[in-house]
N, C-alpha and C positions, 0 to 999 in steps of 0.2 A: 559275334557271328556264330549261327548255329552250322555243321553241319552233322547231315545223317545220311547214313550210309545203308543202302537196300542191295540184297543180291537176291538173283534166279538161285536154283536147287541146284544148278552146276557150278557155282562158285565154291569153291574152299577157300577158306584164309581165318575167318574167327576173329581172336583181338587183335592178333599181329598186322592181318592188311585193315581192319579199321584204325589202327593206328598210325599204319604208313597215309593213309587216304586224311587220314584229319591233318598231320603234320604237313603234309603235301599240299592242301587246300589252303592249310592257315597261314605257309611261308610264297605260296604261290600269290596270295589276295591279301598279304600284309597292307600293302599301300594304301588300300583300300577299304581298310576295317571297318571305318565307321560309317560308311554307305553301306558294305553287302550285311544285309538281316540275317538270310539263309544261302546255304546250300545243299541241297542233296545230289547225292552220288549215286547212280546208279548202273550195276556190272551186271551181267547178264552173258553165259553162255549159249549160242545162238543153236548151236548143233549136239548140243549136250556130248554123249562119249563119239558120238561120229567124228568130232573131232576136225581137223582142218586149217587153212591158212586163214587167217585175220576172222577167224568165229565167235569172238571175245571182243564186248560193246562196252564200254564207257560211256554213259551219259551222264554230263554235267548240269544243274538245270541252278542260275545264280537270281541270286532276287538283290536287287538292288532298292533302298529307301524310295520312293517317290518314281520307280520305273514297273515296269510289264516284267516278270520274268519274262530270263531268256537261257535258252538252255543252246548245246553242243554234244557230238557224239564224235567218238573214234574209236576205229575199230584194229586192232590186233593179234597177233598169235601167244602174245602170253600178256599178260592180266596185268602186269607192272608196266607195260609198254603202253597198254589201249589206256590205263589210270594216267601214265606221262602225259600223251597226246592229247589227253581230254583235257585234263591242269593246263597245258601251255596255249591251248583254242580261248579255253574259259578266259584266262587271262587277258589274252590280247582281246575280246569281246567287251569282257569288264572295263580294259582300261579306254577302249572307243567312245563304251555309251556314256562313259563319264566323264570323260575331259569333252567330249560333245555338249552335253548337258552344263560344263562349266562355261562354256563359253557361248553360251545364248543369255 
């Protein structure tokens, strides 16, 4: 499973949140290894230094072997919170289309 990780110009983090973002992804979609190909992550500050409640987007977009990507977004006030809420959306998405997909 690849994933890659893209930010806006108002993100900080560097290696430390690509790391927390790939561990995060990789124990969130263990179950699942061998179906997800990719994922990318993508963070994004929506109001740059304006600043604000839930301004910080999360978009998770999963590619599943033999399906359509499908992507989710969550939005929160700080950057480890909108990355939580995006991992546990993605999650429950990935495990839908695939135990759907095993049982046809």
């Amino acid at each position: 499973m690849q994933i890659q990780l893209n930010t806006n110009h108002g993100i900080q983090g560097g290696e430390a949140l690509g790391q927390y973002v790939e561990t995060l992804m990789t124990s969130t979609l263990e179950h699942h290894k061998d179906e997800v190909t990719r994922i990318e992550v993508h963070l994004a500050d929506e109001n740059g230094p304006k600043g604000g409640d839930s301004d910080l987007r999360c978009t998770v977009e999963a590619r599943i072997r033999g399906l359509s990507p499908m992507a989710v977004t969550h939005h929160a006030a700080d950057i480890h919170q909108a990355i939580d809420g995006a991992a546990d959306k993605i999650q429950k998405l990935v495990n839908k289309e695939v135990e759907k997909r095993r049982n046809y």
